[in-house]
Residue frames relative to the residue before (quaternion, step in Angstrom):
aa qw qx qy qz dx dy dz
X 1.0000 0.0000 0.0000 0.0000 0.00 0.00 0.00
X 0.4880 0.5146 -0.4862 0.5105 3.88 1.22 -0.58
X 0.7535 0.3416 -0.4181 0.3753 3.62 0.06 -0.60
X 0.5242 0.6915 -0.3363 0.3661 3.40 0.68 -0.70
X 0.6803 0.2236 -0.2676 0.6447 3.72 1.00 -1.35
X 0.6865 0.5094 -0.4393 0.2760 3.87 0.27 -0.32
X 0.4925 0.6327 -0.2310 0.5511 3.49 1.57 -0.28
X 0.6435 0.5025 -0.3062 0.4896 4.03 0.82 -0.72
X 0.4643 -0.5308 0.6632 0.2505 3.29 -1.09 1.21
X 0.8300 -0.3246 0.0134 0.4533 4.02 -0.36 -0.21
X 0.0457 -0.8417 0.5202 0.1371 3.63 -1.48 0.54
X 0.5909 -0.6241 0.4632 0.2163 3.23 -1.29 0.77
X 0.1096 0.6226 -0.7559 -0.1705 3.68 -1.52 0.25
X 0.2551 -0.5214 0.8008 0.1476 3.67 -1.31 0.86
X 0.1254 -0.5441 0.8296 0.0002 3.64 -1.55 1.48
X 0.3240 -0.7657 0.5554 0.0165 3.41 -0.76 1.57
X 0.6483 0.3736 -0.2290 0.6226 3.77 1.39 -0.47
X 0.5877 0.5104 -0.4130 0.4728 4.14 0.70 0.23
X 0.1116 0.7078 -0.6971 -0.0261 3.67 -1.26 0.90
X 0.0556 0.7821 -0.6197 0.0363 3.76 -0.11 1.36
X 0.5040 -0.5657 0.6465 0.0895 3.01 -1.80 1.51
X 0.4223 -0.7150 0.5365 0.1506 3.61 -0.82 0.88
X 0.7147 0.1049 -0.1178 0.6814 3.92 -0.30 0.86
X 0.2879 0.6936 -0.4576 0.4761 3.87 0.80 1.07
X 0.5177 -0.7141 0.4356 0.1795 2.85 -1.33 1.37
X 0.7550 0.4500 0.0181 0.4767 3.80 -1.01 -0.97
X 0.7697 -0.3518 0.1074 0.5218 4.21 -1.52 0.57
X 0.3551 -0.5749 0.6930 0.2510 3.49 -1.24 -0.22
X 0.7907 0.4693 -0.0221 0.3926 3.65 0.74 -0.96
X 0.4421 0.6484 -0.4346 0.4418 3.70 1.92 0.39
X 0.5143 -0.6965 0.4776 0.1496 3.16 -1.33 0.30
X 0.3083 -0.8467 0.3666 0.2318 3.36 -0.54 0.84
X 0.6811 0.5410 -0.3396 0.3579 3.13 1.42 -0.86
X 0.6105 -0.7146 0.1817 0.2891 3.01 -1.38 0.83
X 0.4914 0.5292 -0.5085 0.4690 3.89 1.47 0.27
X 0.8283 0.2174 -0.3127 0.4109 3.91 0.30 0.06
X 0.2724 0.8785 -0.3924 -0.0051 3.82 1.64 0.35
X 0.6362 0.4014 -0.1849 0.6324 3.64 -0.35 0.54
X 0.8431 0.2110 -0.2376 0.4338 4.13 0.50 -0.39
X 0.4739 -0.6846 0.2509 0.4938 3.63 -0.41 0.57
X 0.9271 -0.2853 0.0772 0.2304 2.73 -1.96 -0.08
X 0.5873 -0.4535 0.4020 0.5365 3.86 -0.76 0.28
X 0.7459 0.4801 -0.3545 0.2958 3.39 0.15 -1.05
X 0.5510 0.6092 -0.3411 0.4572 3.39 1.19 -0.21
X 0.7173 0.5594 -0.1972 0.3656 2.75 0.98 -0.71
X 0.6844 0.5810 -0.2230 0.3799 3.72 1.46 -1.00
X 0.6850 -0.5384 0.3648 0.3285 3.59 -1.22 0.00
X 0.8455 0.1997 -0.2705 0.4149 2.96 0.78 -0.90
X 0.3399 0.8005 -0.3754 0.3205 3.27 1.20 -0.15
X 0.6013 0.5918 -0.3665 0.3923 3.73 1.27 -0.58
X 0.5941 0.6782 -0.2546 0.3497 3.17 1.27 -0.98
X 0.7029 0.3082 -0.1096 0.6316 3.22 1.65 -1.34
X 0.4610 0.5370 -0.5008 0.4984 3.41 0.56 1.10
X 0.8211 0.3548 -0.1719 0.4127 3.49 0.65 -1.14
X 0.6704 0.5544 -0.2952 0.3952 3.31 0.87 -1.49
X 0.4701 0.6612 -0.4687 0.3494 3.99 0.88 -0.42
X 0.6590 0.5571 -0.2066 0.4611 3.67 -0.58 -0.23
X 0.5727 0.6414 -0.4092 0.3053 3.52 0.71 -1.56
X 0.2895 -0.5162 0.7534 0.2864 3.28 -1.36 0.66
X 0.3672 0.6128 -0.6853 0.1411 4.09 -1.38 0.62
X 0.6077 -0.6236 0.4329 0.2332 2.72 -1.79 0.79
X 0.1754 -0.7517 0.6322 0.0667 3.78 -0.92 0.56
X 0.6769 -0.5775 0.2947 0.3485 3.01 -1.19 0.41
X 0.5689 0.4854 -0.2774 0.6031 3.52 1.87 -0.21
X 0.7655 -0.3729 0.2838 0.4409 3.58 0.69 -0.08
X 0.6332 -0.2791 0.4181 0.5886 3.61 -1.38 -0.34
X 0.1707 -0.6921 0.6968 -0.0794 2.78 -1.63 1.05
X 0.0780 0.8324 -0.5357 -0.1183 4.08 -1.49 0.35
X 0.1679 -0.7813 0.5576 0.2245 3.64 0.67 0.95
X 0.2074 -0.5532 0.8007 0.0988 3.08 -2.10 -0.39
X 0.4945 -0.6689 0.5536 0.0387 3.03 -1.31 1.90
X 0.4700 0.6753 -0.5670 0.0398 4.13 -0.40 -0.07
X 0.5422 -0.6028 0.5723 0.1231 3.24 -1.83 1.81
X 0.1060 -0.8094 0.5660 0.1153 3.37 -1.66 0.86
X 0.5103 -0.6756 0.3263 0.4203 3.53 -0.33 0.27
X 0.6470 -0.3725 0.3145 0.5863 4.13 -0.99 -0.02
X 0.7608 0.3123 -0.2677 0.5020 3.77 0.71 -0.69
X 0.5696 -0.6311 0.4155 0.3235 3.60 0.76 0.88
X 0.3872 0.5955 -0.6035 0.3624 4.12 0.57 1.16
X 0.4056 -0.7607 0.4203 0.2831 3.02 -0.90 0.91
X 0.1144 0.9091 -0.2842 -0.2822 3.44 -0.89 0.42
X 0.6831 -0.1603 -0.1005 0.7054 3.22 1.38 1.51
X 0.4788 -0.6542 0.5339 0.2403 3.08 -2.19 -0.13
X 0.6925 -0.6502 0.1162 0.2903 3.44 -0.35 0.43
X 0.6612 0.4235 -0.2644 0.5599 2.62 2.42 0.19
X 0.1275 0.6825 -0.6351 0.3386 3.37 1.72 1.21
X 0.4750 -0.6317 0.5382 0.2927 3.96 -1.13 0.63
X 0.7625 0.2409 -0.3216 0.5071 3.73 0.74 -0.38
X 0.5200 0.4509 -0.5225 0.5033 3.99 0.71 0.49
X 0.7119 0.4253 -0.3782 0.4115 3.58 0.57 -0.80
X 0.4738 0.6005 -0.4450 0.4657 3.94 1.02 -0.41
X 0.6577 0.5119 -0.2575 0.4889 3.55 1.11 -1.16
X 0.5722 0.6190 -0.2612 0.4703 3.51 0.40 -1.17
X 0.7343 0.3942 -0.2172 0.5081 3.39 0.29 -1.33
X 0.5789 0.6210 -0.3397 0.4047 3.72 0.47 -1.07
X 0.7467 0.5332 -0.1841 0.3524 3.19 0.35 -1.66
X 0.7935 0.2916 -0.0374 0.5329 3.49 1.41 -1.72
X 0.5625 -0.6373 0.4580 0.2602 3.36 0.68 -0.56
X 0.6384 0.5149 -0.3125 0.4792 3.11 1.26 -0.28
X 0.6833 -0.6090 0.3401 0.2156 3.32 -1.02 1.49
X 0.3522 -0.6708 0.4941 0.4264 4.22 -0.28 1.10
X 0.4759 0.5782 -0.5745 0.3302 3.96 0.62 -0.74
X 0.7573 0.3401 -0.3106 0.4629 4.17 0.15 -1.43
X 0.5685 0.5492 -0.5229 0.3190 4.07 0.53 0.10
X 0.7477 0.3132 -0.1743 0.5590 3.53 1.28 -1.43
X 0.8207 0.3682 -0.2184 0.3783 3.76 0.92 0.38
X 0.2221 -0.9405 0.2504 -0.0579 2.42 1.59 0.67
X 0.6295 0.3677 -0.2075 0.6523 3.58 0.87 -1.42
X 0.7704 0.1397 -0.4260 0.4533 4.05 0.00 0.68
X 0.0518 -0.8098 0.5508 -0.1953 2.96 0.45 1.02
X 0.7012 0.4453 -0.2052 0.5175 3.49 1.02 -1.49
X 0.6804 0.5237 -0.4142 0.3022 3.38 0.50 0.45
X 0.4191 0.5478 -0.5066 0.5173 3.49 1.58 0.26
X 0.5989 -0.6451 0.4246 0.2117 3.17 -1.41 0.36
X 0.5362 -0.5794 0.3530 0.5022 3.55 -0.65 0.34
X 0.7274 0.3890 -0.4315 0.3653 3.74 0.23 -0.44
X 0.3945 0.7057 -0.3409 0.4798 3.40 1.64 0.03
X 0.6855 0.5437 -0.2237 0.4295 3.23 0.62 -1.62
X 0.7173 0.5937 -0.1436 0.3352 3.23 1.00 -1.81
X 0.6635 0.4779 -0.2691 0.5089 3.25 1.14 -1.42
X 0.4609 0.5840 -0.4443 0.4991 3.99 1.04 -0.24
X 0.7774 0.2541 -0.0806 0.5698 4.20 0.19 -0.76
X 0.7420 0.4325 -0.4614 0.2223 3.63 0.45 0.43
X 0.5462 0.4486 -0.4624 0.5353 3.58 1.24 0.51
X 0.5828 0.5101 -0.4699 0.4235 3.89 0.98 0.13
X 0.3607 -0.7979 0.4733 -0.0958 3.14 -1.50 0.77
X 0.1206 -0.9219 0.3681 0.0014 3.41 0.03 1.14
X 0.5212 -0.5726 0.3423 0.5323 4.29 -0.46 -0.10
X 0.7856 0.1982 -0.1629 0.5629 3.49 0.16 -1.11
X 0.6001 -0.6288 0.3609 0.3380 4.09 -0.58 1.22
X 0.5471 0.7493 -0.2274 0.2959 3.45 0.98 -0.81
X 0.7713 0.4298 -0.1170 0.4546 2.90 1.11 -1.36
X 0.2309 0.7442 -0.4227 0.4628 3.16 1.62 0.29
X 0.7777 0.3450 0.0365 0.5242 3.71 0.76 -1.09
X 0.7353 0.3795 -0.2939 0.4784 3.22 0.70 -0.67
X 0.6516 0.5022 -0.3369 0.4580 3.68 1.25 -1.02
X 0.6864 0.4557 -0.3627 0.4355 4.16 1.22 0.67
X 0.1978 0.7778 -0.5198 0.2928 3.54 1.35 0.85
X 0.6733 0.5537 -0.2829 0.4001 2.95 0.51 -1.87
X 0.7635 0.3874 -0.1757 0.4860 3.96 0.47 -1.70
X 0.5970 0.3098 -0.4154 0.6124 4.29 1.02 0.23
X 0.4624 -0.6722 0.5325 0.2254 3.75 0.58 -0.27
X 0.5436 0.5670 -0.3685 0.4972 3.70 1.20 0.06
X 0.2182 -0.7529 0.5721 0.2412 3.25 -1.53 0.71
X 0.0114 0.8949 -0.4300 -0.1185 3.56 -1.45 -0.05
X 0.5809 -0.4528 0.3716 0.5652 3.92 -0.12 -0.06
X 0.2404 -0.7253 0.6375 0.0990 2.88 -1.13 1.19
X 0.1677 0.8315 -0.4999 0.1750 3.96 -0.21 1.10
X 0.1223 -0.8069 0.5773 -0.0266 3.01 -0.18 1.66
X 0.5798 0.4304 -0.4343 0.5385 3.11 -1.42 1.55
X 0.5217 0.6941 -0.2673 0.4178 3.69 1.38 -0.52
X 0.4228 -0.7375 0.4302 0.3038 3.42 1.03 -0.79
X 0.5639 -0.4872 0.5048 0.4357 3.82 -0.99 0.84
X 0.7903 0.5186 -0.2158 0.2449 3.75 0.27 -1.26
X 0.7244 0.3723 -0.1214 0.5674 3.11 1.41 -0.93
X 0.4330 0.4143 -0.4480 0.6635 3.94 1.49 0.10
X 0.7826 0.4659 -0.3231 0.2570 3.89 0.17 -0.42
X 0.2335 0.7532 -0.2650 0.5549 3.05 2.25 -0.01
X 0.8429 0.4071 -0.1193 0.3309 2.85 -0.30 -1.83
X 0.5122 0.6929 -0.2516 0.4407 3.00 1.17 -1.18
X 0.7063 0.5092 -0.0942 0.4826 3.25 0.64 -1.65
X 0.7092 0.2784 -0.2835 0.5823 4.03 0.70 -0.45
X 0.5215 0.5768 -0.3750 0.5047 3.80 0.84 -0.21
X 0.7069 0.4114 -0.1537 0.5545 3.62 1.11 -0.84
X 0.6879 0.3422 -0.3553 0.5325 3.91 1.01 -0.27
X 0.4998 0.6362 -0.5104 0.2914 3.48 1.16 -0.68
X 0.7510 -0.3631 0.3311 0.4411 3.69 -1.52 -0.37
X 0.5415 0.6096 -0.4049 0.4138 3.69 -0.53 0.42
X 0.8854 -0.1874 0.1411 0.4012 3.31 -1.63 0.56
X 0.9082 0.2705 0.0075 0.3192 3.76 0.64 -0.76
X 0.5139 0.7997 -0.2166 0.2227 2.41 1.63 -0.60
X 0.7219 0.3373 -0.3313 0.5053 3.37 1.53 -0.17
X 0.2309 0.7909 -0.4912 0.2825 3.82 1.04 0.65
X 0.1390 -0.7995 0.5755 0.1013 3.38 0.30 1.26
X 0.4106 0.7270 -0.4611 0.3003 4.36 0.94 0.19
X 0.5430 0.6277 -0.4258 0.3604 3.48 1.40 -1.00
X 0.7585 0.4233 -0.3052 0.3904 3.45 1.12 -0.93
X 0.5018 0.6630 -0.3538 0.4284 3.77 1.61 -0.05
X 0.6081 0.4231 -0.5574 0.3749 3.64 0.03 1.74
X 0.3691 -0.5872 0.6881 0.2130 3.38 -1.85 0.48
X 0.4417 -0.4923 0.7453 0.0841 2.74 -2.51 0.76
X 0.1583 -0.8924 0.3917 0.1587 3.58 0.44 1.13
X 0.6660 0.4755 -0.1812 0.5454 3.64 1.54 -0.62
X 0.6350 0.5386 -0.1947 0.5185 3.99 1.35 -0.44
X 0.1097 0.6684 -0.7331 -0.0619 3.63 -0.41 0.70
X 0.3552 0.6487 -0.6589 0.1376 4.19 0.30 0.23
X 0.5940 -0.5146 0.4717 0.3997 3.67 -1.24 -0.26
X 0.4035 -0.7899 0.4601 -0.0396 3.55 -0.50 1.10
X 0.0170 0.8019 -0.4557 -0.3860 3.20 -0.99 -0.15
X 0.7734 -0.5792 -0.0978 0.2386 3.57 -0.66 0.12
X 0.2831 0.7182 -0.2317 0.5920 2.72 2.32 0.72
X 0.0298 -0.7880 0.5318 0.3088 3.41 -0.43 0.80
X 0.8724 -0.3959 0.2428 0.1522 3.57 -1.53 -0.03
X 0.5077 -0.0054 0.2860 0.8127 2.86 1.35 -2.10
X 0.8069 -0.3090 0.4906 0.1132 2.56 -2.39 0.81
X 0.5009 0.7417 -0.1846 0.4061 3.19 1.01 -0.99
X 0.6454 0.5823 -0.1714 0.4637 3.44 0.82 -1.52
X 0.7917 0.3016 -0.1406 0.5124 3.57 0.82 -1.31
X 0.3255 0.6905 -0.6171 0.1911 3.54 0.50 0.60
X 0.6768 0.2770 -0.3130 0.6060 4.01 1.05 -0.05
X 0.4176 0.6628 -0.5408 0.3062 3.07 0.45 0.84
X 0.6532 0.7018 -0.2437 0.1465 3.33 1.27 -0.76
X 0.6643 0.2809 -0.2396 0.6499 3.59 1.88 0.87
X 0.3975 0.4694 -0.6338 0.4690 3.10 1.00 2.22
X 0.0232 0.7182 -0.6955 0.0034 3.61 -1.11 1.29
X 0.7634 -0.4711 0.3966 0.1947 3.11 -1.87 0.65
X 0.0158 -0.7868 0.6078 0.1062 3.54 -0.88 0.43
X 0.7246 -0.4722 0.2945 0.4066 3.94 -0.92 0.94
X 0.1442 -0.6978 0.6956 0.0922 3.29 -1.20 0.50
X 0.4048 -0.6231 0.6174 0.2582 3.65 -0.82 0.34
X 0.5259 -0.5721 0.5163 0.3600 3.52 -1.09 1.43
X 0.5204 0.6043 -0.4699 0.3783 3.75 0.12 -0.51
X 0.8999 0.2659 -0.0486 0.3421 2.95 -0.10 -1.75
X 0.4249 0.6859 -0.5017 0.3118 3.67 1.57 0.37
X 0.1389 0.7640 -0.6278 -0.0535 3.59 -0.69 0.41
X 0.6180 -0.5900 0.4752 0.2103 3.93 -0.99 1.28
X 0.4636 -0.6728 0.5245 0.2396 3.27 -1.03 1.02
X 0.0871 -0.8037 0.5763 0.1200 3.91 -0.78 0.38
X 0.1124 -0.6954 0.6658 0.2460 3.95 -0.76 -0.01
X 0.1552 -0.7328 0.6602 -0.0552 3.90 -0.68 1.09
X 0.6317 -0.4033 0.5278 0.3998 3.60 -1.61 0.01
X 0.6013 0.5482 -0.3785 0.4412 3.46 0.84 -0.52
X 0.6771 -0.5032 0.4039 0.3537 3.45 0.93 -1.18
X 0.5555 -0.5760 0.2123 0.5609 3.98 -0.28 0.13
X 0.3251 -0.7498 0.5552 0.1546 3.69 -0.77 1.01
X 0.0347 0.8974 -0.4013 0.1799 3.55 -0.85 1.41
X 0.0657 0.9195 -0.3826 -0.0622 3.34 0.01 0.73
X 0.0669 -0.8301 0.5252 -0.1751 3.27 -0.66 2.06
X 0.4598 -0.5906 0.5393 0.3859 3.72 -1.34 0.24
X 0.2355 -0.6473 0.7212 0.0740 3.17 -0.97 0.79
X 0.5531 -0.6092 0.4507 0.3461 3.88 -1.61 0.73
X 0.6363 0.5058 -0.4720 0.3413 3.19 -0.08 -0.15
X 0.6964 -0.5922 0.3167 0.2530 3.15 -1.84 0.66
X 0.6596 -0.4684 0.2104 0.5489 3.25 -0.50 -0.30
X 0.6211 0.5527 -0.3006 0.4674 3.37 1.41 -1.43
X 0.8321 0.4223 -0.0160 0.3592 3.70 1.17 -0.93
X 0.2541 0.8883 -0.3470 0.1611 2.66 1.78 1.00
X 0.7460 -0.4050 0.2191 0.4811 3.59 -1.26 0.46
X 0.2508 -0.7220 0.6365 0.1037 3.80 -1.03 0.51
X 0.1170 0.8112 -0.5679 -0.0762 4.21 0.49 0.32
X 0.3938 0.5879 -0.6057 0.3639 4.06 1.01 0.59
X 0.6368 0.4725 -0.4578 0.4020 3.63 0.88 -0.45
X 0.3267 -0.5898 0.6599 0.3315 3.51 -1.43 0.62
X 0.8051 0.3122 -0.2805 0.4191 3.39 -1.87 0.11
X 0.5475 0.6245 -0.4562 0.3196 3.50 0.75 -0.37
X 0.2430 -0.7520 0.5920 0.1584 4.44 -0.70 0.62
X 0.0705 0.7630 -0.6399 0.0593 3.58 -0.30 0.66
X 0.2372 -0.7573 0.5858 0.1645 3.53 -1.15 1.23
X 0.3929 -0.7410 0.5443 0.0165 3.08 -1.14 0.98
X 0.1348 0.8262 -0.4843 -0.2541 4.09 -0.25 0.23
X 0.4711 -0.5684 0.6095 0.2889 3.86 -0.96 0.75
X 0.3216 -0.7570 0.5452 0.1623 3.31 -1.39 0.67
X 0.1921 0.5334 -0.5798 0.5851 2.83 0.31 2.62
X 0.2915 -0.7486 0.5877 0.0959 2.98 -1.71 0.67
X 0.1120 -0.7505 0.6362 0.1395 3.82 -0.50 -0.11
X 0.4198 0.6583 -0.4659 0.4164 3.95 -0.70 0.94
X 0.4771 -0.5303 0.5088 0.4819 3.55 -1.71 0.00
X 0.5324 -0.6470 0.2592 0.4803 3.27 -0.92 -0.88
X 0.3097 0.5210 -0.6620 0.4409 3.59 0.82 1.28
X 0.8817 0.0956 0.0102 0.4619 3.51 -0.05 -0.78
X 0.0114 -0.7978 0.5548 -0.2359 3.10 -0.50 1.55
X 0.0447 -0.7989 0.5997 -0.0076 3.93 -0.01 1.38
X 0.4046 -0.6354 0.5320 0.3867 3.87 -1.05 0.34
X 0.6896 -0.5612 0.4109 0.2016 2.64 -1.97 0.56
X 0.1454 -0.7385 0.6526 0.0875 4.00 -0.56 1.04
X 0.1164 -0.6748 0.7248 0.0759 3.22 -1.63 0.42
X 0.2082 -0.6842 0.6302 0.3022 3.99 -1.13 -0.75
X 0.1741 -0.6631 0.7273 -0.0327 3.06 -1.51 0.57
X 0.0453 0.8219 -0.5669 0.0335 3.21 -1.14 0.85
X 0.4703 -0.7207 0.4041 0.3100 3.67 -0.77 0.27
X 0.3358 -0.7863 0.4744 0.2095 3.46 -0.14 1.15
X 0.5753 -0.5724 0.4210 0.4051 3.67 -1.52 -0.04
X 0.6052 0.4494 -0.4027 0.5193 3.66 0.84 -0.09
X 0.6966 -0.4521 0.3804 0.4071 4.10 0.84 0.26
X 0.5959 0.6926 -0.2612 0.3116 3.54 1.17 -0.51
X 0.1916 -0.7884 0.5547 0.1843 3.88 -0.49 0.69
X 0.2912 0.7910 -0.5359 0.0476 2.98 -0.53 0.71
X 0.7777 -0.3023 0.3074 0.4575 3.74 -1.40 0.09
X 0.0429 0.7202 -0.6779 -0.1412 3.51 -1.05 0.27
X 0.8323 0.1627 -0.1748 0.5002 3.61 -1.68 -0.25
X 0.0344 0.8234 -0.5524 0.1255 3.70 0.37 1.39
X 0.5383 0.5683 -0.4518 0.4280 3.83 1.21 0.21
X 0.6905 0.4560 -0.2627 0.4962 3.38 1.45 -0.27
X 0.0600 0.7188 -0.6872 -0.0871 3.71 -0.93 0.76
X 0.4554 -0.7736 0.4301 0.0956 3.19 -0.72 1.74
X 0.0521 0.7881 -0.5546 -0.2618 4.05 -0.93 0.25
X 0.0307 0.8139 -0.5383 -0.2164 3.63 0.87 0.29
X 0.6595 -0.4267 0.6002 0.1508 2.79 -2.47 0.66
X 0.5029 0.7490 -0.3024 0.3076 3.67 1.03 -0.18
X 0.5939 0.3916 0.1452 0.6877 2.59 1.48 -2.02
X 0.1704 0.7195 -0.6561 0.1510 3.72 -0.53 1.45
X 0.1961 -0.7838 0.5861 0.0606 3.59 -1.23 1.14
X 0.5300 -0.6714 0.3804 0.3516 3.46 -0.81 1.82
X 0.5421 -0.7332 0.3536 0.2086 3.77 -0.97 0.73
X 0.6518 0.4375 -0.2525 0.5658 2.95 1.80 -0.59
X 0.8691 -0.0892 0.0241 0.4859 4.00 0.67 0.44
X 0.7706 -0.4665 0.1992 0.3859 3.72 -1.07 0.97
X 0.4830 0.5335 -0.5343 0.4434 4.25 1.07 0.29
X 0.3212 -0.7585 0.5656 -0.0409 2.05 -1.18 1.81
X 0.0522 -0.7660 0.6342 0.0915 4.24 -0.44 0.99
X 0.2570 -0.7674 0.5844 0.0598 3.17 -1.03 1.45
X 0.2649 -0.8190 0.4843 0.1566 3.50 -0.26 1.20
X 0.7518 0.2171 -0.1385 0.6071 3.61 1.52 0.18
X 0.5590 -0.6481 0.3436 0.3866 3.53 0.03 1.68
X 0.1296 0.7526 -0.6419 -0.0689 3.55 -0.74 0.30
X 0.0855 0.7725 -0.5814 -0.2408 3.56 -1.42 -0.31
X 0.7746 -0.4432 0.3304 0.3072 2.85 -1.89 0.55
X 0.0025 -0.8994 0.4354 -0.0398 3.81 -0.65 0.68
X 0.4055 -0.8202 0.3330 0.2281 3.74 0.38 0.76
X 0.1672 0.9087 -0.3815 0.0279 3.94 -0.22 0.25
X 0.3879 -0.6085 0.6732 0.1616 3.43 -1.34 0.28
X 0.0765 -0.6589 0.7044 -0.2527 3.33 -0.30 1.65
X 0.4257 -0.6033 0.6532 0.1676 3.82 -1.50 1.10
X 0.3687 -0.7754 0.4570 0.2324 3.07 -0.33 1.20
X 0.6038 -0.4138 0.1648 0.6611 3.96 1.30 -0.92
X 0.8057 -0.2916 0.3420 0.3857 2.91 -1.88 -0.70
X 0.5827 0.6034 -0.2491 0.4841 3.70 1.02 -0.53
X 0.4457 -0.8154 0.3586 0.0890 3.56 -0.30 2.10
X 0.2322 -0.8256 0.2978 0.4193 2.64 1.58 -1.43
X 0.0216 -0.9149 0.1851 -0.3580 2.48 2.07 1.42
């Protein structure tokens, strides 16, 4: 269906709870009825709807050629009350979702937000059968999978997750691991669960990696295989044979506006059964340590770090 709306020369959303007054003051995009009064529209609110928010616009090929739709919203009484790349609907638009006005009117770089970026866009939205929660973000990762209802939110969200480390467009997007469990300080592992997780996720982007230094995520018997900088110095690098021991770790992401942008830090700790895993997972660190140049992915480490290979429990999910 992403291709489907990204392929249409122009498409329509009918907001069935919206009555806007032309030359009106104040949102354009609240709701009248009385389960959502005062917040915007349902449609903002659903799962799959994201898909048909973004994918409009797309430059893609069609079987007639390049193609560039346009996205425009009507009211319950069919008035129009703009497209999504009016500058003051899209200010709205963005409010409402979180998603940055740059991906409404540009749609065709879309792939450049990060996955935890992508994610934090579809995790307060809300679908009938839990699945689709996951299934209704193929189209916007570009990956395909079984569709198997009855599977669970948890185990489609898995999949998701190895479909997204595998080889391809993302696969080195070290953001997947850039959310918090805001109510949970238990040890973790480094996968999150639900969608849920990345709802503050939604102002971590990616910084360059040198082709060199890209190395593919892997899940082994050992656990999820990862290479990150860890704080310490070289001479003082991380030691995970110790138990109890917290070592921060930073992912090569940033979190910040865009003057000031610090990388992302997690922890890891060695557990008593031998296990590495995440600790203090309500926190998603942005330290001041760790500063990314503003004008492109060079990364200046303001505290010597090095690169450091690991086994990291991926989660609780067998894969059963």
């Amino acid at each position: 269906m992403y291709k489907y709306y990204a392929r249409a020369k122009e498409c329509y959303a009918y907001l069935w709870d919206v009555e806007y007054t032309p030359g009106g003051r104040g949102d354009r995009l609240v709701s009248v009825s009385p389960h959502f009064a005062g917040e915007p529209s349902e449609w903002f609110t659903r799962g799959w709807t994201l898909q048909e928010l973004l994918a409009p616009g797309t430059t893609c090929e069609s079987p007639l050629g390049p193609t560039s739709s346009t996205m425009t919203f009507y009211d319950r009484t069919w008035k129009i009350i703009g497209t999504k790349t009016d500058p003051g609907l899209c200010a709205e638009i963005s409010r409402h979702t979180g998603i940055e006005g740059e991906y409404l009117r540009h749609p065709a770089i879309l792939h450049q937000a990060s996955v935890a970026m992508r994610l934090s866009w579809a995790a307060k939205r809300d679908t009938t059968k839990p699945e689709d929660r996951i299934y209704s973000l193929l189209g916007i990762f570009g990956v395909s999978m079984p569709v198997l209802y009855g599977e669970g939110e948890a185990t489609a969200f898995w999949k998701l997750q190895m479909q997204l480390m595998a080889p391809g467009p993302d696969a080195y997007d070290q953001s997947i691991f850039a959310w918090k469990l805001p109510n949970s300080r238990a040890p973790c592992g480094m996968l999150a669960t639900t969608l849920d997780h990345f709802a503050h996720s939604n102002n971590v982007a990616n910084f360059g990696i040198d082709a060199d230094e890209r190395i593919l995520f892997d899940v082994t018997n050992e656990g999820l295989s990862i290479h990150v900088f860890n704080g310490a110095t070289r001479a003082q690098s991380a030691n995970f044979q110790t138990f109890n021991k917290k070592e921060t770790i930073m992912l090569s992401c940033t979190e910040g506006n865009v003057a000031r942008r610090n990388a992302v830090t997690i922890r890891l700790m060695k557990q008593g059964d031998g296990c590495l895993r995440r600790v203090q997972p309500h926190e998603l660190e942005s330290s001041p340590k760790y500063k990314v140049d503003k004008n492109g992915g060079f990364l200046s480490i303001i505290a010597p770090g090095v690169r450091r290979h690991f086994y990291v429990t991926q989660n609780e999910y067998d894969g059963a």
